[in-house]
Backbone as a chain_set.jsonl record, in Angstrom:
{"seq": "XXXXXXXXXXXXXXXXXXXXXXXXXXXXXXXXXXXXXXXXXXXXXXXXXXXXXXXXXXXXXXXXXXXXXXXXXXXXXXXXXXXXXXXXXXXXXXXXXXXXXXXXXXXXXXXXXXXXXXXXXXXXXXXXXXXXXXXXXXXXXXXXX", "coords": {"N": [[-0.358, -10.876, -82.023], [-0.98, -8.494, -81.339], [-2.904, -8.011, -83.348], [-5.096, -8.884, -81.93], [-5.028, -7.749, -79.631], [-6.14, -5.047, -80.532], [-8.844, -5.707, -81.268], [-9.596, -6.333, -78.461], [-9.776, -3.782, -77.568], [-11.129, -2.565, -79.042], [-13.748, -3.702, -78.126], [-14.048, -3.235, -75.723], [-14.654, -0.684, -75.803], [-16.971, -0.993, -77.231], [-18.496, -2.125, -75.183], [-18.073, -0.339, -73.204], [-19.752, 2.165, -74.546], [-22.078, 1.142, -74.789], [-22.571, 0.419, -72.198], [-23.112, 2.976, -71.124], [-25.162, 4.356, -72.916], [-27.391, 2.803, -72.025], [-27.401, 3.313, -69.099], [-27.538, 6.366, -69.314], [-30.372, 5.518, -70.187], [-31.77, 4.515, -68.809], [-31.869, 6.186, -66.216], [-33.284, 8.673, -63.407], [-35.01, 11.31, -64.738], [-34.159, 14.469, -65.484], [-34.26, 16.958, -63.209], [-34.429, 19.266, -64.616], [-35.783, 18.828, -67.15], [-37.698, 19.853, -69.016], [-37.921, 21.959, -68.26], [-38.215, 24.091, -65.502], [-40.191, 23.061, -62.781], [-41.721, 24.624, -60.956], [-42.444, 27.777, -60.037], [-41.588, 30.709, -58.888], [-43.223, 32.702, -56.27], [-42.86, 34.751, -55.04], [-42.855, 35.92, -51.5], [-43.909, 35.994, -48.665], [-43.777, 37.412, -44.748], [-43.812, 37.223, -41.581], [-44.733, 37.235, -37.756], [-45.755, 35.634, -34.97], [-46.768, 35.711, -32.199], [-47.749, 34.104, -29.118], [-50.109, 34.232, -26.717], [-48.933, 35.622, -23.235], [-46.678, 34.994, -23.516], [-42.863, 35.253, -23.627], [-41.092, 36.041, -26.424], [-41.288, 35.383, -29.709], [-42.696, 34.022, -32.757], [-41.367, 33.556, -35.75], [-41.842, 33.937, -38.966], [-41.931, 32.747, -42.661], [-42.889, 32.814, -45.579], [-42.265, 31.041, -48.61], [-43.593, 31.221, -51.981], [-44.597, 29.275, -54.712], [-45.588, 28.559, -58.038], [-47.372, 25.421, -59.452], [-45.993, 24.687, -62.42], [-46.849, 21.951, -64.305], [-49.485, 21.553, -62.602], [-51.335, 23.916, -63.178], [-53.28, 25.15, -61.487], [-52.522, 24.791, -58.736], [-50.648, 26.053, -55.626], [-47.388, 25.943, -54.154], [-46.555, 25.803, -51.095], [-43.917, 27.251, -48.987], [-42.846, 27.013, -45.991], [-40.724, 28.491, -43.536], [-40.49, 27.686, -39.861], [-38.976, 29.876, -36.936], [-38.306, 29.75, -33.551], [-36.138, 31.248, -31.433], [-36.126, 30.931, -28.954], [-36.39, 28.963, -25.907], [-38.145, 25.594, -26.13], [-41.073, 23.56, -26.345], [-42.77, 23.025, -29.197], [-44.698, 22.775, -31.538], [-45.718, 23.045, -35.462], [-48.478, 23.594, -37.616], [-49.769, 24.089, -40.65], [-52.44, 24.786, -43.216], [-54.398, 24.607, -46.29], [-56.796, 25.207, -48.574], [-57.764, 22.448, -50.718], [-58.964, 21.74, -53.981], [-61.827, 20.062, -52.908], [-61.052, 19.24, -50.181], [-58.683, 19.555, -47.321], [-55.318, 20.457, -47.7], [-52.655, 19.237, -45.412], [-49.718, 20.332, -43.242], [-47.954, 19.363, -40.772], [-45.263, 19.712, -38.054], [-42.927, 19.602, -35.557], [-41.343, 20.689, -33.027], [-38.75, 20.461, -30.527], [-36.517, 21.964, -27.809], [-33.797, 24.337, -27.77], [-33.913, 27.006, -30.276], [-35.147, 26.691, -32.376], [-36.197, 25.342, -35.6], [-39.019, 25.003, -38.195], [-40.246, 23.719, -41.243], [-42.493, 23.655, -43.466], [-44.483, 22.461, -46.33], [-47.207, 22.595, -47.508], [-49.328, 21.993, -50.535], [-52.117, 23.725, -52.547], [-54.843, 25.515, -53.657], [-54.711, 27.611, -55.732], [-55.748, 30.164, -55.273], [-56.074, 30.392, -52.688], [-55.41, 31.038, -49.36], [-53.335, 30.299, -46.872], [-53.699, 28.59, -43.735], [-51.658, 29.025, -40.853], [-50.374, 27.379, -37.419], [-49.001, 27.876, -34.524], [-48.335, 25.623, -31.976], [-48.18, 25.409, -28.068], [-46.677, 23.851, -25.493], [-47.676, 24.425, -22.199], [-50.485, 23.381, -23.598], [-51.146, 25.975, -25.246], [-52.093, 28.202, -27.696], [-51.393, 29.965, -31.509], [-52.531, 31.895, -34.002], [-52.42, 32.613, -37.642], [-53.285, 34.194, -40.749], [-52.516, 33.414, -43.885], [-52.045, 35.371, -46.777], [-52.481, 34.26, -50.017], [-49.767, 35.746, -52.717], [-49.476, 37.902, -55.161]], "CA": [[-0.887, -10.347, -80.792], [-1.434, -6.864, -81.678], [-4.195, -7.498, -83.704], [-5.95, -9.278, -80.653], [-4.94, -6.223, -78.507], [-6.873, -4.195, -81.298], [-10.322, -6.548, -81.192], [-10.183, -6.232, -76.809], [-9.711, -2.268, -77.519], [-12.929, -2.226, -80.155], [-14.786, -4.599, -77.512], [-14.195, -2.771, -74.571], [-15.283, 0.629, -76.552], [-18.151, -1.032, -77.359], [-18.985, -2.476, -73.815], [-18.218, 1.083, -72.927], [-20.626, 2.982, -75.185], [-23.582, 0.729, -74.674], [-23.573, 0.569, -70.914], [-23.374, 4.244, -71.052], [-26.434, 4.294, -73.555], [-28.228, 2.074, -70.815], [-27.322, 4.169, -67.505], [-28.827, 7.058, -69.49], [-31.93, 5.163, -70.283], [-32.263, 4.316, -66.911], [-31.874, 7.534, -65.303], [-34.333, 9.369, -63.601], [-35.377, 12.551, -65.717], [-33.496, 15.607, -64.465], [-35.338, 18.349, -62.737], [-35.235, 20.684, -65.923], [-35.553, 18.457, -68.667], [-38.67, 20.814, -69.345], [-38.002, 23.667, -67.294], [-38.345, 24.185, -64.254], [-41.677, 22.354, -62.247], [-42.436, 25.213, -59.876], [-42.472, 29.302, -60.784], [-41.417, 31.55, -58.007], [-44.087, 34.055, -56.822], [-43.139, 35.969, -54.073], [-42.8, 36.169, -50.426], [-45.001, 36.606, -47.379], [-43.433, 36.809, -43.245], [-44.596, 37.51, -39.958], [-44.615, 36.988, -36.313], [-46.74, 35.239, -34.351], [-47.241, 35.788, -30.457], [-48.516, 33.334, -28.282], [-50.404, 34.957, -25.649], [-48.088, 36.638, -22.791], [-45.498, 34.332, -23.533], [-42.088, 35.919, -24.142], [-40.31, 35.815, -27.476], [-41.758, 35.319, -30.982], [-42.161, 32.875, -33.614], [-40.833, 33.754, -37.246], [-42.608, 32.802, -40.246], [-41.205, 33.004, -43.964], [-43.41, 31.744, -46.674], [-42.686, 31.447, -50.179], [-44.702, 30.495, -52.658], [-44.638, 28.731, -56.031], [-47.256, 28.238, -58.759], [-46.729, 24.524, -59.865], [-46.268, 24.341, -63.813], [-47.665, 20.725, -64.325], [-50.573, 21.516, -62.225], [-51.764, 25.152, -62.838], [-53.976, 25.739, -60.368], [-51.954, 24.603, -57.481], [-49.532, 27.259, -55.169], [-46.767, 25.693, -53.147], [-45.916, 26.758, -49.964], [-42.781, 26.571, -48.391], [-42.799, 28.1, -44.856], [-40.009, 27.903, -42.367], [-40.759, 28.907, -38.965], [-38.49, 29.716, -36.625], [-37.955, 30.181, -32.479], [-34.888, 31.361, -30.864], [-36.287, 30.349, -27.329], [-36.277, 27.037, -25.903], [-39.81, 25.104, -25.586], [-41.335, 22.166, -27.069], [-44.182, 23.456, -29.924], [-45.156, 22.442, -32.74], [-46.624, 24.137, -36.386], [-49.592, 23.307, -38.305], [-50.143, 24.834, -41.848], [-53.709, 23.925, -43.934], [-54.224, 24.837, -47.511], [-57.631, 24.603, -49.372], [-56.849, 22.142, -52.1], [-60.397, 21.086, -54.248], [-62.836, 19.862, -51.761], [-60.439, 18.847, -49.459], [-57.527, 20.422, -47.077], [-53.973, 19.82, -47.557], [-51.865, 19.955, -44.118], [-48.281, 19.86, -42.644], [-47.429, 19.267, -39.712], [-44.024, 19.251, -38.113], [-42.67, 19.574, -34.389], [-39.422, 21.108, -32.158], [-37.883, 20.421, -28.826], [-35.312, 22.31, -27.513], [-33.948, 26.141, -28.093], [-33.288, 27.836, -31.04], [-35.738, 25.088, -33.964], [-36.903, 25.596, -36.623], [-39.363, 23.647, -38.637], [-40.061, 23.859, -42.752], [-43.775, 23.113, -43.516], [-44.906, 22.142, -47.328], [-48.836, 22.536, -48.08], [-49.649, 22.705, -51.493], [-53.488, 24.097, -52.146], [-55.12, 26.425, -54.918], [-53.79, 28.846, -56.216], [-56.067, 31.531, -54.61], [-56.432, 29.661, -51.362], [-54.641, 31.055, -48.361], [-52.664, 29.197, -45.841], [-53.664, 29.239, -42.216], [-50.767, 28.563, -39.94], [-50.882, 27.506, -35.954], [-48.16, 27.358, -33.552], [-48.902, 24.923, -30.547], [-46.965, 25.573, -27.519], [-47.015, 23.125, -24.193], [-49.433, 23.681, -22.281], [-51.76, 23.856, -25.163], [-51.631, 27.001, -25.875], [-51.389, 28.66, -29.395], [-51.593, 31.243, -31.774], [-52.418, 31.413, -35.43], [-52.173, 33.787, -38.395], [-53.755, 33.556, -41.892], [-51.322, 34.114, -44.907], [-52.55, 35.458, -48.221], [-51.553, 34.784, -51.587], [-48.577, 36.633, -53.27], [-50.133, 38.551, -56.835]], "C": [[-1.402, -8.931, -80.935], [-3.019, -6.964, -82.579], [-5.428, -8.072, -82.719], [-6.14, -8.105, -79.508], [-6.299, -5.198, -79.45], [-8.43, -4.523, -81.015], [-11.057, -6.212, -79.461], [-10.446, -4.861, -77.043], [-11.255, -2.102, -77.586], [-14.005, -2.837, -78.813], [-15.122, -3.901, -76.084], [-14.625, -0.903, -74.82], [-16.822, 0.346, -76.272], [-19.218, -1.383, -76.439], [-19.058, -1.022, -73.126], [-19.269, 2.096, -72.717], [-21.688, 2.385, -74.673], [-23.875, 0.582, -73.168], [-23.6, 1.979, -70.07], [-24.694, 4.902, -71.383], [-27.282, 3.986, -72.268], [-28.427, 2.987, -69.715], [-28.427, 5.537, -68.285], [-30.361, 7.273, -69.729], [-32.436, 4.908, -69.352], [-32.677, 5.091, -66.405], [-32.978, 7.94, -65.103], [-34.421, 10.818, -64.475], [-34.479, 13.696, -65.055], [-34.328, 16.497, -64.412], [-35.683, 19.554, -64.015], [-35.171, 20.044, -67.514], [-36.734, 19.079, -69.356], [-39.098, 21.903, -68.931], [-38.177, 23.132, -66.37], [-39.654, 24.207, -63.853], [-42.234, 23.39, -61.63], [-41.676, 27.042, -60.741], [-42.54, 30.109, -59.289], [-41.985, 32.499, -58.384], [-43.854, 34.961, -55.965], [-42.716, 35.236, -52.545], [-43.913, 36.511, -49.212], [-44.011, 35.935, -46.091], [-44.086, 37.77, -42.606], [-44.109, 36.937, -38.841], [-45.324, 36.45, -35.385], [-46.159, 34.647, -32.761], [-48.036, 34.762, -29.973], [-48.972, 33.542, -26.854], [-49.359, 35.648, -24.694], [-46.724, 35.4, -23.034], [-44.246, 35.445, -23.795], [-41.815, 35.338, -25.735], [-41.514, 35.799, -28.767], [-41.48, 34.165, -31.947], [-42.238, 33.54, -34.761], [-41.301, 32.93, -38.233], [-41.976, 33.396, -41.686], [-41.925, 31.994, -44.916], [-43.341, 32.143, -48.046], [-43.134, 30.546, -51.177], [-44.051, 29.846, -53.967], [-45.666, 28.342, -56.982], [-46.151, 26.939, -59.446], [-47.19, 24.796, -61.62], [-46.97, 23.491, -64.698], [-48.816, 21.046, -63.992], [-50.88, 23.062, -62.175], [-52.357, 26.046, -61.873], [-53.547, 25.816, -59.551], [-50.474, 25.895, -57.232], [-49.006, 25.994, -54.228], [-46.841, 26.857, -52.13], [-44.762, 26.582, -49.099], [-42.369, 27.31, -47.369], [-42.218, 27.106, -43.644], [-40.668, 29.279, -41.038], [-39.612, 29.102, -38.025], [-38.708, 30.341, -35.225], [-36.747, 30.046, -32.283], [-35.08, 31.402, -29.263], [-36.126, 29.259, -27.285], [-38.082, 26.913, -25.516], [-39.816, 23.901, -26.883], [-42.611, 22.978, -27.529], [-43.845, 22.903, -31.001], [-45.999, 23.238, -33.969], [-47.788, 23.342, -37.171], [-50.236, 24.428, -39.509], [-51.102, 23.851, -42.8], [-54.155, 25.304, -44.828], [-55.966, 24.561, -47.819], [-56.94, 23.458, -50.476], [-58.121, 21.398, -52.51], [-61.235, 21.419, -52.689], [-62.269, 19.816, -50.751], [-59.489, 20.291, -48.307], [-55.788, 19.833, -47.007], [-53.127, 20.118, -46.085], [-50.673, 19.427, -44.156], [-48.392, 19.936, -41.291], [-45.978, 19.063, -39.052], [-43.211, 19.968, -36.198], [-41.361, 19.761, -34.156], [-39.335, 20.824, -30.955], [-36.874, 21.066, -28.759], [-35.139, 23.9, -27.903], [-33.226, 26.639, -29.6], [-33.714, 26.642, -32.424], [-36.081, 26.109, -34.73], [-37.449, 24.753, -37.573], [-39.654, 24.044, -40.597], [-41.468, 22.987, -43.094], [-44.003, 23.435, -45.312], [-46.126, 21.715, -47.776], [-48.892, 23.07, -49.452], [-51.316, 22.928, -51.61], [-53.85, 24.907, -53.45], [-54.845, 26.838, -54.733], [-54.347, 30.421, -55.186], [-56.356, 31.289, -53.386], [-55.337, 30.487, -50.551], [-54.351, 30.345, -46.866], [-52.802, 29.493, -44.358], [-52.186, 28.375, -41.506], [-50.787, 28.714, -38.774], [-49.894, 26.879, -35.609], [-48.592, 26.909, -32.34], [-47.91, 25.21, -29.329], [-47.078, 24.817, -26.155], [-47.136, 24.361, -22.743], [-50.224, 24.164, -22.816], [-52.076, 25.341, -24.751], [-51.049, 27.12, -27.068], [-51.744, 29.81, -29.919], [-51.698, 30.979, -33.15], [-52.544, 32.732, -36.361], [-52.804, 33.044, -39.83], [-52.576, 34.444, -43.191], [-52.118, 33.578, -46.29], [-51.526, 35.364, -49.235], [-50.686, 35.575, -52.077], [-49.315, 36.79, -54.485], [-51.124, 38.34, -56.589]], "O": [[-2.451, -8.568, -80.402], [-3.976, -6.197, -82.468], [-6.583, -7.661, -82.831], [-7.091, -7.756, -78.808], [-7.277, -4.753, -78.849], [-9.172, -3.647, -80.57], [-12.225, -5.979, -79.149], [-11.586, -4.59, -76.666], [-12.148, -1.756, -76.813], [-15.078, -2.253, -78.665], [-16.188, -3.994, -75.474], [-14.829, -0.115, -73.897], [-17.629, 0.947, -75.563], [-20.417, -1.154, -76.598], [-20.084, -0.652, -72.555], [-19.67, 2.675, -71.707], [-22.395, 3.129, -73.993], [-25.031, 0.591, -72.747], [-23.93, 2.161, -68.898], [-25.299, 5.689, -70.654], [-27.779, 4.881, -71.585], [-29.55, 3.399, -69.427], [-29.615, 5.721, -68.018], [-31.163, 8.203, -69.641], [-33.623, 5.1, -69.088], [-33.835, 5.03, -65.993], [-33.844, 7.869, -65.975], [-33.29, 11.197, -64.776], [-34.194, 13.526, -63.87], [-35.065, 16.862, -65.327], [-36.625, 20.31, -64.255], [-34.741, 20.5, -68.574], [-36.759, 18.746, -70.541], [-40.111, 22.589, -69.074], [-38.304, 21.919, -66.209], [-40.403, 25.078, -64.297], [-43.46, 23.286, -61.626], [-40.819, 27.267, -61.596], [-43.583, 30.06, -58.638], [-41.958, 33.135, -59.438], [-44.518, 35.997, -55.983], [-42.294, 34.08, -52.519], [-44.641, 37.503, -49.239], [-43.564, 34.789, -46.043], [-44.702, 38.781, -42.944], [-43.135, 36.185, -38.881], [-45.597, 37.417, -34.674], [-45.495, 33.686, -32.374], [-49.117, 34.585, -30.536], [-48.327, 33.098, -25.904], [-48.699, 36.449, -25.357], [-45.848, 35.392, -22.169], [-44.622, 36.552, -24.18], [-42.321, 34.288, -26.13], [-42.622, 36.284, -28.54], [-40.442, 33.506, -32.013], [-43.258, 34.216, -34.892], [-41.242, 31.71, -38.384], [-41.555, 34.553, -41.691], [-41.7, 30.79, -45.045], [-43.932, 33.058, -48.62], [-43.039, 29.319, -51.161], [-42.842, 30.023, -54.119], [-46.65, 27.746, -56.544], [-44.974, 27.027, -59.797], [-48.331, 25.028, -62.022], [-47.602, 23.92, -65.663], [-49.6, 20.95, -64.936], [-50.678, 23.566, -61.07], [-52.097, 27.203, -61.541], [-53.797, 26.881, -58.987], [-49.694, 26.398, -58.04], [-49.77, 25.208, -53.667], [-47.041, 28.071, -52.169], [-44.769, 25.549, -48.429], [-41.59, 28.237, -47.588], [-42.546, 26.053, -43.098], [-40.997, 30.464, -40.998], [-38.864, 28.168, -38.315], [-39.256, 31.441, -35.283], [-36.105, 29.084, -32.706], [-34.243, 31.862, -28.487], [-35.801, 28.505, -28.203], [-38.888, 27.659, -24.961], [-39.073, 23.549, -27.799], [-43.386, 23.508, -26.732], [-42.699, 22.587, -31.321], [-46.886, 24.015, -33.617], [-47.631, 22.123, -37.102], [-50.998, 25.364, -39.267], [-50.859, 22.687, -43.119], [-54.258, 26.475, -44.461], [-56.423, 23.598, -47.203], [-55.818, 23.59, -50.964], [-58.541, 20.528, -51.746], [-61.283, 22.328, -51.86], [-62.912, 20.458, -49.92], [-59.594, 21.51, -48.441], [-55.319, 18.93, -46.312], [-53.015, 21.29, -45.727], [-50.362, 18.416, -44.787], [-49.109, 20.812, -40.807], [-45.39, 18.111, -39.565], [-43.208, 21.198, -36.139], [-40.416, 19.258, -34.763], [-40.331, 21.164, -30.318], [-36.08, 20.868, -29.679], [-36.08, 24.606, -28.265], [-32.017, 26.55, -29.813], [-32.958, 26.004, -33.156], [-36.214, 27.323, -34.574], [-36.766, 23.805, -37.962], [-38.87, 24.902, -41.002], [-41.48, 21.761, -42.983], [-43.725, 24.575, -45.683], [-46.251, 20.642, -48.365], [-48.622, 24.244, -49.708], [-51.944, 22.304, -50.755], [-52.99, 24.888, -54.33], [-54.437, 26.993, -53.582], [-53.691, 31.316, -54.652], [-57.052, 32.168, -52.878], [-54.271, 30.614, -51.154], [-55.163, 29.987, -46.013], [-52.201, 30.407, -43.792], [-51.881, 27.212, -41.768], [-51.105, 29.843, -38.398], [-49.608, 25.741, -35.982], [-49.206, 27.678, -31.6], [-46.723, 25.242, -29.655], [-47.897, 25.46, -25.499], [-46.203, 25.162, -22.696], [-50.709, 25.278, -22.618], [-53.033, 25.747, -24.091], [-50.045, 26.577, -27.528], [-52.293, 30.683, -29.249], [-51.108, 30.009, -33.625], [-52.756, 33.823, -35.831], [-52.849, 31.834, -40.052], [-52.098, 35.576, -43.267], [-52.536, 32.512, -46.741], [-50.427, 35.887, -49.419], [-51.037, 36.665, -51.624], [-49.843, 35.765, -54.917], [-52.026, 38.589, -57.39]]}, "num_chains": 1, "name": "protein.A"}
């Protein structure tokens, strides 16, 4: 019996190892198996007023130059109100011929939304807060470097 105990040991090693092998062949890639995809460039915020309204909306955009794609800048801009209202943001990117947009919407007091346009590199990002009843306000945000 012992040397049968020995043979399940080896067998269950080897069932072990190989569907370990496997899971790692499977796997998706991990975020830095070649560095890191995106290159932090900086910072740009602001404020943007919507006619006599009270309060303010908060903008925070930071950028990234993608690695893979040289030319291209992320953008990763949260906005934020600490009033209550129902608005919505709208951020548009050159990107080629084209324009890249986000869009992304709040109800209620105290949102905040997180908008992701990527675009060229030397392109700057217009952003437009909507606010019921259509009114709005918009701001243009330049490049970082």
């Amino acid at each position: 019996m012992h040397g049968d105990e020995k043979i399940r040991t080896k067998r269950r090693a080897a069932l072990l190892i190989g569907t370990a092998v496997l899971a790692s062949t499977l796997a998706a890639p991990s975020a830095f198996a070649d560095g890191p995809s995106e290159i932090y460039l900086g910072q740009r915020s602001g404020v943007i007023r919507i006619g006599g309204l009270p309060g303010s909306y908060k903008w925070v955009d930071k950028q990234y130059r993608s690695t893979s794609l040289s030319n291209l800048r992320k953008h990763s801009i949260r906005i934020t109100y600490s009033g209550c209202a129902n608005w919505w943001a709208r951020a548009a990117v050159k990107r080629g011929s084209t324009y890249d947009t986000d869009k992304k919407s709040a109800k209620g007091c105290k949102k905040s939304v997180l908008l992701s346009p990527m675009g060229d590199l030397k392109a700057s990002v217009t952003l437009t807060i909507h606010r019921d009843p259509d009114i709005s306000g918009s701001v243009v945000i330049k490049p970082v470097k």
